[in-house]
N, C-alpha and C positions, 0 to 999 in steps of 0.2 A: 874632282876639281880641288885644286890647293886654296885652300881659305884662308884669310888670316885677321882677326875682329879684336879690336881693342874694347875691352867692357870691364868696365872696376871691377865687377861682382864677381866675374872669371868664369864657374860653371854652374850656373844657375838653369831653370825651370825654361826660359827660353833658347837657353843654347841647347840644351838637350831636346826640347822637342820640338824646336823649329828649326833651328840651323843643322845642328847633327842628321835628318834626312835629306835638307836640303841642298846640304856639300855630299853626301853619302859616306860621312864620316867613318872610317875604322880603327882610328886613330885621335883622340883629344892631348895634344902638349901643350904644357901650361909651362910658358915663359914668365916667370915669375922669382928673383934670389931668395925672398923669404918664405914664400910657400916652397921652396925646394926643398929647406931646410926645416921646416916643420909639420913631420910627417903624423901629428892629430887632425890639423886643419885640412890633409889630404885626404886621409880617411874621410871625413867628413863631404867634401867635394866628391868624392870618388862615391860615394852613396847613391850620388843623382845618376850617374852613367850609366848607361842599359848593358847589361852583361857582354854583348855582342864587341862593344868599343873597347880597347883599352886605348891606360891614359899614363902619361908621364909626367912629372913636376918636374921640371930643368932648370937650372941657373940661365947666365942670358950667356954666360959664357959656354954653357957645356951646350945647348941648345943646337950652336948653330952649326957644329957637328956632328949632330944626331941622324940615324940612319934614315927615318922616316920621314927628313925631309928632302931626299933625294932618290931620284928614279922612280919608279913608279910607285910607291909608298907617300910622296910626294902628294898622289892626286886623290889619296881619300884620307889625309890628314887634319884636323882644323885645330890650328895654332892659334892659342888664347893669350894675350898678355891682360894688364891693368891698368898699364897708364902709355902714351904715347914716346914719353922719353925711352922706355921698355922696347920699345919697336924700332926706334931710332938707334941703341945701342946697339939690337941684333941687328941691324944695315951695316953698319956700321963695322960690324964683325964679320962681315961676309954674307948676311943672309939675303937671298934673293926672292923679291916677291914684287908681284904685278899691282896686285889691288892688295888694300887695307879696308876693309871693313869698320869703322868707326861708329860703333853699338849704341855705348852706354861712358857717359864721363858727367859726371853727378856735379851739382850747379854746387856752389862753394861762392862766399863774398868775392868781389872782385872778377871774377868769371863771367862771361857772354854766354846767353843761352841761343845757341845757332838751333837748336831742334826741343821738342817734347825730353828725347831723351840725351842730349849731347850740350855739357859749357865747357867754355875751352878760354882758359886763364891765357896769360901772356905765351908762358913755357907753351902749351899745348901748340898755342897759333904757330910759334916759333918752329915746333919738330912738324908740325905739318908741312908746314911751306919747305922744310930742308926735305922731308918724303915728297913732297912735288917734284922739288929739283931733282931729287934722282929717277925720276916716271915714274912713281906709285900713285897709281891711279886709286882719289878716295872715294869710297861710297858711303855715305851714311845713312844708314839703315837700323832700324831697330832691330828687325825681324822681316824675313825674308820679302815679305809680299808688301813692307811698304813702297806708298807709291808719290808720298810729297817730296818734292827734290829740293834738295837740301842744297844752297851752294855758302862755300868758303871762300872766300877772298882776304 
């Protein structure tokens, strides 16, 4: 299953051992300019990943030409960004995806807490509703087995 989850933190304790079985990940790309470009903070993320996975740090431009997101490489991939505008600019460059997983977007002044783990400033509300318009179906989810439904309007 092709996944795709917005979460500031990127590769942390819950993407690793709850999402990564639960897409059957064989693949982690992390849609990210500046982590692309600073390969300490990779190492460091690349720590958590279980030997089985690899993982790639991309820009948002090199991303959406990347081979593992197409054909069947595609269906045990889980693509990571940090923030929503991230997800909007790879649409935006061609990339095609059905749902959006919205994880984790960390409360900040002036932000709406719609969930435990999800606030969503003006920008946020703003790139969701243009990922509506184009059918990307949201799901916000911490972790896989949550089960309070979360709606956005």
């Amino acid at each position: 299953m092709f996944w795709v989850r917005v979460d500031n933190r990127l590769i942390h304790g819950q993407v690793v051992e709850a999402w990564v079985p639960f897409v059957g990940a064989r693949n982690i790309l992390v849609g990210n300019d500046d982590l692309a470009g600073d390969e300490l903070q990779q190492e460091i993320m690349s720590l958590a990943i279980p030997r089985a996975v690899e993982s790639a740090f991309l820009t948002i431009d090199d991303l959406v030409d990347d081979p593992r997101l197409s054909g069947s490489a595609r269906e045990s991939t889980l693509l990571l960004f940090s923030s929503c505008l991230d997800v909007r600019r790879a649409v935006e460059k061609g990339l095609r995806l059905e749902v959006l997983n919205v994880g984790n977007l960390h409360y900040a002044q002036g932000k709406r807490q719609l969930s435990p783990s999800v606030a969503l400033g003006a920008e946020d509300e703003s790139c969701l509703r243009f990922l509506l318009s184009k059918g990307v179906e949201l799901d916000f989810r911490c972790v896989p087995n949550d089960t309070v439904p979360v709606r956005f309007a």
